[in-house]
VOGU-771425 format. One record per atom (N, C-alpha, C): x, y, z; residue number from 1; atom name. Coordinates in Angstrom, 3 decimals. Atoms other than C-alpha are relative to their C-alpha. Layout:
<rec><u>X</u><v>Y</v><w>Z</w><resi>NUM</resi><name>CA</name></rec>
...
***
This chain:
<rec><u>0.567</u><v>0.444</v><w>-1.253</w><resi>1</resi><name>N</name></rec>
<rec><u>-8.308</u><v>-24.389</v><w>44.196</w><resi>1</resi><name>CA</name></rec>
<rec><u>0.916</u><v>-0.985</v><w>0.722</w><resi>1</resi><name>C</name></rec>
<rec><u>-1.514</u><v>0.856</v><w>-0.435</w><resi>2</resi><name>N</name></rec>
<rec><u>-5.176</u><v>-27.066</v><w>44.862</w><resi>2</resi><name>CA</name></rec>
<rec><u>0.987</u><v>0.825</v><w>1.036</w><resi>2</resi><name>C</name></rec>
<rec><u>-0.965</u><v>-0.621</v><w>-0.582</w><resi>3</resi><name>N</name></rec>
<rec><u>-3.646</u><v>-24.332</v><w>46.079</w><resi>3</resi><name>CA</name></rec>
<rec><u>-0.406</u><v>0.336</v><w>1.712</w><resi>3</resi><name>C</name></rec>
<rec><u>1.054</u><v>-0.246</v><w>-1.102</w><resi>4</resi><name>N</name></rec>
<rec><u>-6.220</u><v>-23.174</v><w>48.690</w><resi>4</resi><name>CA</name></rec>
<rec><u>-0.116</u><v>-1.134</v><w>0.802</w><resi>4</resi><name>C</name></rec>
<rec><u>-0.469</u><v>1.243</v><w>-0.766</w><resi>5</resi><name>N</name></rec>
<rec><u>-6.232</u><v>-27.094</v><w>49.681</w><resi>5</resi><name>CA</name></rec>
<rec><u>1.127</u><v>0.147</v><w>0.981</w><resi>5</resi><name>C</name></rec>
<rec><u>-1.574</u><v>0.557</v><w>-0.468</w><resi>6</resi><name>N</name></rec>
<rec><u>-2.550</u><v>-27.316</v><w>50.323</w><resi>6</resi><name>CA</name></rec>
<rec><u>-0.118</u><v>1.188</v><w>1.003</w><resi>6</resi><name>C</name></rec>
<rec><u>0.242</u><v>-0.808</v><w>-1.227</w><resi>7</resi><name>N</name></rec>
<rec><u>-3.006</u><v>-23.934</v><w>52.416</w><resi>7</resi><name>CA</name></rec>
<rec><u>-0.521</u><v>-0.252</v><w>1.198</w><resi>7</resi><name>C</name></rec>
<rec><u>1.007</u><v>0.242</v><w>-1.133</w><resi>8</resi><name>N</name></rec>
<rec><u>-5.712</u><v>-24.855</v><w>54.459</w><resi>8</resi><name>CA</name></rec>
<rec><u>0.760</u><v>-1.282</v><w>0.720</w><resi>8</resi><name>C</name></rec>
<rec><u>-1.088</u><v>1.196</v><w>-0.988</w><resi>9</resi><name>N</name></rec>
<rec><u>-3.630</u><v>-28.141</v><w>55.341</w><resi>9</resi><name>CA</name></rec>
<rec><u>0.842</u><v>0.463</v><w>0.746</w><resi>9</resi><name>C</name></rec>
<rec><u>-1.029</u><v>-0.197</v><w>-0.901</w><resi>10</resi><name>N</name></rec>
<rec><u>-0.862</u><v>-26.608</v><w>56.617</w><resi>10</resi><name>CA</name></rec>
<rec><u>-0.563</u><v>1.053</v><w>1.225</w><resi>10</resi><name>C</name></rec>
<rec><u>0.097</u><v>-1.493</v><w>-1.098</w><resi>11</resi><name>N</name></rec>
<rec><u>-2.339</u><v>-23.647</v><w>58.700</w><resi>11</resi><name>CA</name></rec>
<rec><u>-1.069</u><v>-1.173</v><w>1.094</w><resi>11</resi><name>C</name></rec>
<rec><u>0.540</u><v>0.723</v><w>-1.651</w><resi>12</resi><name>N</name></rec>
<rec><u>-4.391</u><v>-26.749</v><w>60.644</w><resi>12</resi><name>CA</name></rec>
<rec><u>1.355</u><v>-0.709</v><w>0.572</w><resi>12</resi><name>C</name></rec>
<rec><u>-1.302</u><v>0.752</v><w>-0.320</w><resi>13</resi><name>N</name></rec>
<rec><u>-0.704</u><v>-28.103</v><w>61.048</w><resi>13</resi><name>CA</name></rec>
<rec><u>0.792</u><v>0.837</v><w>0.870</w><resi>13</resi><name>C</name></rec>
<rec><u>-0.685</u><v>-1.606</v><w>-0.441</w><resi>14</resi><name>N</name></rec>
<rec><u>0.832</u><v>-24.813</v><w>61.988</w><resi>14</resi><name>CA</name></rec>
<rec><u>-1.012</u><v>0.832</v><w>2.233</w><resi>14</resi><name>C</name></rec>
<rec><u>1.132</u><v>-0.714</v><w>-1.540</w><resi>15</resi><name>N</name></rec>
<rec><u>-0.112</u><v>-23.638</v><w>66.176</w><resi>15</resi><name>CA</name></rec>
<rec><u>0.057</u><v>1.211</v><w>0.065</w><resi>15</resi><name>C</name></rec>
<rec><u>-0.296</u><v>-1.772</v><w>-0.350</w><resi>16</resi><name>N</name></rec>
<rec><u>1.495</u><v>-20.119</v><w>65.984</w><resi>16</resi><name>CA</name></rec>
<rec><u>-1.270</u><v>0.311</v><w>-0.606</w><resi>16</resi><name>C</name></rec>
<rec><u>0.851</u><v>-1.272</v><w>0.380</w><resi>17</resi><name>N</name></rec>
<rec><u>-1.127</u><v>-17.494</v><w>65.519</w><resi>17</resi><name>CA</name></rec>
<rec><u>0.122</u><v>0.723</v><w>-0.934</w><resi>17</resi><name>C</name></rec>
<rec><u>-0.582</u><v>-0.702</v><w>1.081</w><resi>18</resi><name>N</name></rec>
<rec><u>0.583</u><v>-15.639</v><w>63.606</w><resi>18</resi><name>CA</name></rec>
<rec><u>0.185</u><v>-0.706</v><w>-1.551</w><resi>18</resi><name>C</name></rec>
<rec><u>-0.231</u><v>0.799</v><w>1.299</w><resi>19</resi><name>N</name></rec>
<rec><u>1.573</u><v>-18.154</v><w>60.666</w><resi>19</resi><name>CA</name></rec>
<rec><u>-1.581</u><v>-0.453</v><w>-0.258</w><resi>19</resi><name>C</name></rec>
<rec><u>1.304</u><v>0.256</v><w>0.305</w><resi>20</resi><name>N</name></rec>
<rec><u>-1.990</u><v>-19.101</v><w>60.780</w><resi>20</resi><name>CA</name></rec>
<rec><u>-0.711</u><v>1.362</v><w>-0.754</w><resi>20</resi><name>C</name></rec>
<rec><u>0.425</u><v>-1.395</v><w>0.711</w><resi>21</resi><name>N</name></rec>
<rec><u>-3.005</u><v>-15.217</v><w>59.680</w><resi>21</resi><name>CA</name></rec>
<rec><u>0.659</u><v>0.310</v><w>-1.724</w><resi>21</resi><name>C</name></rec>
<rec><u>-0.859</u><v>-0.118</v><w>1.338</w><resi>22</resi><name>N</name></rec>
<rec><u>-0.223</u><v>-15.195</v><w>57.256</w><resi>22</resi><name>CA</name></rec>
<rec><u>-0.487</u><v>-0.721</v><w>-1.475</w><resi>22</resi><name>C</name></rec>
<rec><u>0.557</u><v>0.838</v><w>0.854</w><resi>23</resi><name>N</name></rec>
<rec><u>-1.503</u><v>-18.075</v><w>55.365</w><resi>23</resi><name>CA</name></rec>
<rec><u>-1.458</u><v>0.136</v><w>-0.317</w><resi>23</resi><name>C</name></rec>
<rec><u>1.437</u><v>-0.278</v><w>0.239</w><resi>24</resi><name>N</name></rec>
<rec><u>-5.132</u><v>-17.050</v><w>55.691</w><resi>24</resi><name>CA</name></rec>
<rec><u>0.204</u><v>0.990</v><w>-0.846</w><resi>24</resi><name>C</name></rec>
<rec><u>-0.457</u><v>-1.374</v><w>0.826</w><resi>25</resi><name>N</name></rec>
<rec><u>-4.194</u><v>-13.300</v><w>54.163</w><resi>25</resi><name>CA</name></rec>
<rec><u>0.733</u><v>-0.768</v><w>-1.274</w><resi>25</resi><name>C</name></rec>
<rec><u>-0.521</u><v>0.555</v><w>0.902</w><resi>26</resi><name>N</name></rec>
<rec><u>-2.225</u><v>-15.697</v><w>51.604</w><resi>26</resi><name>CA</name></rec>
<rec><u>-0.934</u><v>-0.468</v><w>-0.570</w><resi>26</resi><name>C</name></rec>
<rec><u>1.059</u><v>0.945</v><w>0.903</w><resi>27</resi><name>N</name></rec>
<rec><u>-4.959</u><v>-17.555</v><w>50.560</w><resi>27</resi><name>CA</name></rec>
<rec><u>-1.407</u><v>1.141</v><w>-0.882</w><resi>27</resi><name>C</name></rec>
<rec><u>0.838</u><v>-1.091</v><w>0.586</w><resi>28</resi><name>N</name></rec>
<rec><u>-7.129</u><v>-14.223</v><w>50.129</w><resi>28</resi><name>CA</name></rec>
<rec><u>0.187</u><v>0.583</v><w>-0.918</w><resi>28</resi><name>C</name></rec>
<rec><u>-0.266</u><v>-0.539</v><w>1.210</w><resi>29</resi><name>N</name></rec>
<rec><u>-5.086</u><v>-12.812</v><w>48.032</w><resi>29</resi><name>CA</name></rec>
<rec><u>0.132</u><v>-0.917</v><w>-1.562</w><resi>29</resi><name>C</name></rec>
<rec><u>-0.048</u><v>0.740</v><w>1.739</w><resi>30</resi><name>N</name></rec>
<rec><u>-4.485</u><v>-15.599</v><w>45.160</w><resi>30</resi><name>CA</name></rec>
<rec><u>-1.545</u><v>-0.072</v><w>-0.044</w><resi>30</resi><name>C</name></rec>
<rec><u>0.904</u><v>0.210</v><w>0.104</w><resi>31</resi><name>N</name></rec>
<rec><u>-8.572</u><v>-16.150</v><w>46.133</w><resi>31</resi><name>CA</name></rec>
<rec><u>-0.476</u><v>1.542</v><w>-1.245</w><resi>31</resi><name>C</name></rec>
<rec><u>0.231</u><v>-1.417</v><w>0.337</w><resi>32</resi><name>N</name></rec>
<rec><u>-8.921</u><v>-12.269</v><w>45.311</w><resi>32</resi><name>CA</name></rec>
<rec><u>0.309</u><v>0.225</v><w>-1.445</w><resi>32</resi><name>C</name></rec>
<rec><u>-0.466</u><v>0.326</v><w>1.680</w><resi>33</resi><name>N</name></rec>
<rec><u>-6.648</u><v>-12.618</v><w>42.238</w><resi>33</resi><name>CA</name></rec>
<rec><u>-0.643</u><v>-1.063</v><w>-1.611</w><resi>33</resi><name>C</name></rec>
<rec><u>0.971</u><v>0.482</v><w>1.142</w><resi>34</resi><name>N</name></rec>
<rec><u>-8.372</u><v>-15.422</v><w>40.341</w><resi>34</resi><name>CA</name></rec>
<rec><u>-1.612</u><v>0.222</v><w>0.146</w><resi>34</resi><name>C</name></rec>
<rec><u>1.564</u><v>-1.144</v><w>0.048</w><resi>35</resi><name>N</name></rec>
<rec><u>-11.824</u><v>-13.408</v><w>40.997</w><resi>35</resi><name>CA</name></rec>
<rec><u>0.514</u><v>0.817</v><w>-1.431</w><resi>35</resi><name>C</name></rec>
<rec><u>0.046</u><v>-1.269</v><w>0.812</w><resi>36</resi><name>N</name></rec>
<rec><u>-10.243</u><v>-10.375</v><w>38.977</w><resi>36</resi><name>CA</name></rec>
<rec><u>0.318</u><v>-0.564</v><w>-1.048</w><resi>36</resi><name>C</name></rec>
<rec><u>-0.403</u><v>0.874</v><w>0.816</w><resi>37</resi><name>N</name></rec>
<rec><u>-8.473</u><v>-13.011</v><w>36.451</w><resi>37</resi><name>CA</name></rec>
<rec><u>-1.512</u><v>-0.055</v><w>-0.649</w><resi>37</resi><name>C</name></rec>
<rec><u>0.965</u><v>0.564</v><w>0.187</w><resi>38</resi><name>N</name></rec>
<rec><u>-12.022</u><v>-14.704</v><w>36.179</w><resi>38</resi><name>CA</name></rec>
<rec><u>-0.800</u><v>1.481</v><w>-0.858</w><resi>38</resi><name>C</name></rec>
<rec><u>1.008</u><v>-1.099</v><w>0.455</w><resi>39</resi><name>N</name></rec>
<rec><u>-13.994</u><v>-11.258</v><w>35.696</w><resi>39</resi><name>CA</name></rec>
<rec><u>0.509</u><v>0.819</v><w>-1.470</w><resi>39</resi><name>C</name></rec>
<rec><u>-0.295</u><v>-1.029</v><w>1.045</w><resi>40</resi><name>N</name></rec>
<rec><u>-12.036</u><v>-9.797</v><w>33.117</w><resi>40</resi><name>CA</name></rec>
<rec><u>0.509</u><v>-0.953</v><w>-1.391</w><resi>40</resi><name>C</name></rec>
<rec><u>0.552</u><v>1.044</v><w>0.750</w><resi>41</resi><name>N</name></rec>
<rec><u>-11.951</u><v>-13.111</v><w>31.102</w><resi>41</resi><name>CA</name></rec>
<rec><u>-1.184</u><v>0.106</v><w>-0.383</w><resi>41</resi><name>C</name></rec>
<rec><u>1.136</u><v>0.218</v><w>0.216</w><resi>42</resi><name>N</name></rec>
<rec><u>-15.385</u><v>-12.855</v><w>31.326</w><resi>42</resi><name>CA</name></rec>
<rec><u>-1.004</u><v>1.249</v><w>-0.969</w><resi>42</resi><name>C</name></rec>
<rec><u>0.202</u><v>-1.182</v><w>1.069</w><resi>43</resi><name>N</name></rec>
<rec><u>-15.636</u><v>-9.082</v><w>29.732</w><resi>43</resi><name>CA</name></rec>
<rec><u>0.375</u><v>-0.102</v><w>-0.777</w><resi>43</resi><name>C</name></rec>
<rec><u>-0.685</u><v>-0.137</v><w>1.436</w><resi>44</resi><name>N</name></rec>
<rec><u>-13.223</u><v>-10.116</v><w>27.105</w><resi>44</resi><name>CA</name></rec>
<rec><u>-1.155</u><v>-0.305</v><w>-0.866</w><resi>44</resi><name>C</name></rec>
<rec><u>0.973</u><v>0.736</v><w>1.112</w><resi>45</resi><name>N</name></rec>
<rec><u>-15.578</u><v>-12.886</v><w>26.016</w><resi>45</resi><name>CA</name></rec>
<rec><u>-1.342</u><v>0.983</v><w>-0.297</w><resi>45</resi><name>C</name></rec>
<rec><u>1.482</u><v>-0.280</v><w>0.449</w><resi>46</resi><name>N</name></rec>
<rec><u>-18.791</u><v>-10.656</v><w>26.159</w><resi>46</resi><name>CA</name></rec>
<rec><u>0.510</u><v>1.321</v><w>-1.371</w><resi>46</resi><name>C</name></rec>
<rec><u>-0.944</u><v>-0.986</v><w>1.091</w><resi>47</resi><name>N</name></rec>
<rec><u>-16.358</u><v>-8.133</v><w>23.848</w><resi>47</resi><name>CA</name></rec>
<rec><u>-0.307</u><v>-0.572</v><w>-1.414</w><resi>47</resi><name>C</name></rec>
<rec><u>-0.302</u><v>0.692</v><w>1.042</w><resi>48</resi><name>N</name></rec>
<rec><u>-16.024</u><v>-10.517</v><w>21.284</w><resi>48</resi><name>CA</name></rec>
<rec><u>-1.330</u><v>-0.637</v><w>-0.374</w><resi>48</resi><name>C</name></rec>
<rec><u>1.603</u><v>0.631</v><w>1.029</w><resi>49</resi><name>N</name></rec>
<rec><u>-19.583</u><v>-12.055</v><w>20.958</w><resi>49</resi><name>CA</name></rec>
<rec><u>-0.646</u><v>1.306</v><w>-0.710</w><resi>49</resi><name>C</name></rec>
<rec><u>0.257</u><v>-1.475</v><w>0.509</w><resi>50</resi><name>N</name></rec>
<rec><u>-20.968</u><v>-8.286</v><w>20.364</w><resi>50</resi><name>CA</name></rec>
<rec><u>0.869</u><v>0.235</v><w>-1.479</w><resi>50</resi><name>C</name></rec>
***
């Protein structure tokens, strides 16, 4: 989530339009990534109690 911080800081720093998208679409994807991280952590563990 540090990361998502430090994003969101700069894209209110940033006026272009464009670099503002870039960094939004940036932030979706690591958001997107520790989702699928998170979920498949979360099947291991139900693997292993079973």
């Amino acid at each position: 989530m540090i990361i998502t911080k430090i994003l969101g800081l700069t894209s209110t720093l940033t006026k272009s339009k464009k670099a503002k998208i870039a960094i939004l679409v940036l932030e979706i994807g690591i958001l997107a990534y520790a989702i699928a991280t998170s979920n498949e952590e979360q099947s291991n563990n139900k693997r292993l109690e079973k």
